[in-house]
Residue, then its C-alpha position, 0 to 999 in steps of 0.5 A: x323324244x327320247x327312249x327311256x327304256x331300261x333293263x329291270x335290275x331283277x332281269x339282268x343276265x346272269x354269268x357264273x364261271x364254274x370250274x368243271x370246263x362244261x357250261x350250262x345255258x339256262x333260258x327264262x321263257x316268254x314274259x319271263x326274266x332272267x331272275x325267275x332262273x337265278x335259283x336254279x343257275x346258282x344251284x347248277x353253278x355249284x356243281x362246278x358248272x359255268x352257268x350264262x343266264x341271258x336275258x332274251x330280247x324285250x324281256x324285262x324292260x317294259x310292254x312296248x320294247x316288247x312289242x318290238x321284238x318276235x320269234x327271230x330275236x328270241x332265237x338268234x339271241x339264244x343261239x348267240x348265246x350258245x354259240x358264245x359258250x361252246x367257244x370256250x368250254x368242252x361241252x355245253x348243256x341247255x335247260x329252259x322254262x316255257x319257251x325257253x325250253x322251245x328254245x332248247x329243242x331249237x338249238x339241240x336240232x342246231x347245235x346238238x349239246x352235251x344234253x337238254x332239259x326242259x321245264x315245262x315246255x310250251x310245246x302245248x298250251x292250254x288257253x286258245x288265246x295262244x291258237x287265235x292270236x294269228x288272227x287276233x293280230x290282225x284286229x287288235x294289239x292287246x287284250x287285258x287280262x287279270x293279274x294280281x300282285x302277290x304280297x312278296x313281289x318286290x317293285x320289279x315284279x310288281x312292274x312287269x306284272x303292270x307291262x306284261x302280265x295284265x295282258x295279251x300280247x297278240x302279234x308276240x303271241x302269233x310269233x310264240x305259235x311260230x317258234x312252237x311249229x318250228x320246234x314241233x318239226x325239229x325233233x325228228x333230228x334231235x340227237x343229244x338226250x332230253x329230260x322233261x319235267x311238267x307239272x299237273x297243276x301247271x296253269x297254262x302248258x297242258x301235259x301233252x306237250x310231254x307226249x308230244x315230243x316224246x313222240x317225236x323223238x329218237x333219242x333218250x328220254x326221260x319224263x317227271x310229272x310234278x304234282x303241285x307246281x304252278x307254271x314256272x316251276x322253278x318258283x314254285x312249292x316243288x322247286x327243290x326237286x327240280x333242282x335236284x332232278x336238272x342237277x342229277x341229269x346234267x351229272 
């Protein structure tokens, strides 16, 4: 039988060429897409910023595909990336949503860009789901969760809320924790500057994860605490700010 499996047109990588030789790598997060970080890649881009949106390993296509990917595909596909950048441009920066900002702390111990941002990174989440899942796996593959579509999600949207929001992946979730505690002892050898911005209503990374690394690290660092935003922050009521801010930071 044949794989039917295809990429969402909403979660197609996104390449912007700017004209300033420095590039951005910008990294959606887990049950993510590249679409959700469309907005932000444009507006980077018109700062004369090259700007690469990949789309990480079983992302956007359905639950299954996803089941067959884990922490070693997300990062070797991230590092990739922006290996693939810093081959043409003078200086590359890195910002990521969630795990994508996991990701960021992973290449910058690597790699060291220019500079990183973090949209509220998955160094600390919220629901113990997260902290089971390395036994849960053992037992079973998916919980169900509750998931409802909004009126405005398009039929993109309203797919991958069927696939990867209406539940808990647990094996993916466990490679997650991985890819966390990997980051967690890679910030002592991060040398480039890091920016973070949380948010207080954020639904599922607690604001310890700010603490967290800030402790962590022996680099600059600067910290923003939004007042209103849901996780993906990059969506959300404040999304004007946080452009500004990753805007003004990469500057």
């Amino acid at each position: 039988m044949k794989d039917n499996t295809k990429v969402l047109k909403s979660a197609l990588p996104l390449y912007l060429e700017g004209d300033n030789k420095k590039a951005v790598l910008v990294l959606h997060g887990y049950n993510g897409y590249a679409g959700e970080m469309y907005e932000l890649a444009r507006r980077i881009h018109g700062e004369g910023y090259t700007v690469s949106v990949p789309r990480l390993p079983g992302h956007g296509t359905n639950g299954a595909d996803f089941r067959k990917t884990n922490h070693r595909d997300w990062h070797s596909h991230a590092v990739n990336e922006y290996l693939n950048l810093k081959s043409r441009f003078d200086s590359v920066s890195v910002t990521g949503l969630s795990m994508g900002g996991v990701l960021s702390l992973l290449l910058a111990e690597q790699f060291s860009p220019e500079k990183i941002i973090l949209l509220a990174p998955a160094m600390s989440v919220s629901n113990r789901i997260f902290y089971l899942s390395p036994i849960l796996r053992i037992f079973i593959r998916k919980i169900k969760r509750n998931w409802e579509p909004r009126p405005s999600d398009d039929d993109d949207r309203r797919f991958m809320g069927k696939e990867y929001w209406s539940y808990f992946f647990a094996s993916n979730i466990a490679s997650l924790l991985k890819l966390i505690r990997k980051a967690q002892k890679s910030l002592g050898a991060i040398e480039c500057p890091v920016y973070i911005i949380l948010s207080e209503k954020d639904g599922w990374i607690s604001l310890d994860s700010g603490d967290l690394i800030q402790k962590g690290l022996n680099v600059p660092f600067r910290k923003v605490v939004l007042k209103n935003s849901p996780h993906v922050i990059v969506e959300g009521p404040e999304k004007e700010t946080v452009f500004e801010n990753v805007c003004n930071w990469l500057k």
